[in-house]
N, C-alpha and C positions, 0 to 999 in steps of 0.2 A: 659566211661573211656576217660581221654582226650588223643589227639593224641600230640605228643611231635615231632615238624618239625625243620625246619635245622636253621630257626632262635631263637627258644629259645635254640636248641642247641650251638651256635653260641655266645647267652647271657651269656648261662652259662660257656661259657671256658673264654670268658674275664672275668668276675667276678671272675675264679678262677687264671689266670694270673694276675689279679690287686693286689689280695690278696697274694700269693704265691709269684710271680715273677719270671724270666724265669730262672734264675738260679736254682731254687728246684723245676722245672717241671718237669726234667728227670728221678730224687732220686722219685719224688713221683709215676712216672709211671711205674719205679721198682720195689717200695715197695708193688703198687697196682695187679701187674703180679704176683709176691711170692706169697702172699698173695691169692689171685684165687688160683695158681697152687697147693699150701696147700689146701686150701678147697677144690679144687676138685681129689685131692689124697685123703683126709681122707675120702669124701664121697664114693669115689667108691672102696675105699679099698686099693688100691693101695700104697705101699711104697716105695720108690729111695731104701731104704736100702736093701729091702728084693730080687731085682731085683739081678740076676745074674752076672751083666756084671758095677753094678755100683762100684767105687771106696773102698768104705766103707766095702761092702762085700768080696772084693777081701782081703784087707786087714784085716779081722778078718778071714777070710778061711787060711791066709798064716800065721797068729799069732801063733797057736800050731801043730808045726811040731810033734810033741813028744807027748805021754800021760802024761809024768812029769807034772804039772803043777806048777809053779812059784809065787815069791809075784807078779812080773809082770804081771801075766797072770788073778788073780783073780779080781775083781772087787772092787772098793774102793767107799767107801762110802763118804761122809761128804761134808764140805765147801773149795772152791777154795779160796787157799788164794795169795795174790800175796806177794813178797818180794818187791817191789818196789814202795816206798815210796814218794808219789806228792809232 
């Protein structure tokens, strides 16, 4: 297996800064961090959602105070449409 040292490490960022350029370097090291941090949620199982203390949960725990249930409250199916016209 070949060993991979600090100079074709070195090759391979200018090649992706020549191509890229340094303006979409930080978007793509974003996209590249989400992207891990999803894959290694789905693989260990782990979900932000189902976590106790995250946003999302808090906010569907606080949605039905009541047994009533509402159109609001049931789940809606279909296509997002926008009203706003380009």
């Amino acid at each position: 297996m070949p060993n991979i040292g600090p100079l074709e490490i070195a090759i391979v960022l200018i090649i992706v800064l020549i191509i890229f350029g340094p303006k979409r370097l930080p978007e793509l090291g974003r996209s590249m961090g989400r992207g891990i941090r999803e894959f290694r949620s789905s693989v260990t199982g782990k979900n932000r959602e189902d976590s106790p203390g995250s946003p999302e949960s808090r906010e569907l725990a606080g949605s039905s105070t009541s047994g009533d249930t509402t159109p609001e409250d049931e789940p809606v199916q279909g296509e997002v449409v926008s009203d706003k016209k380009s």
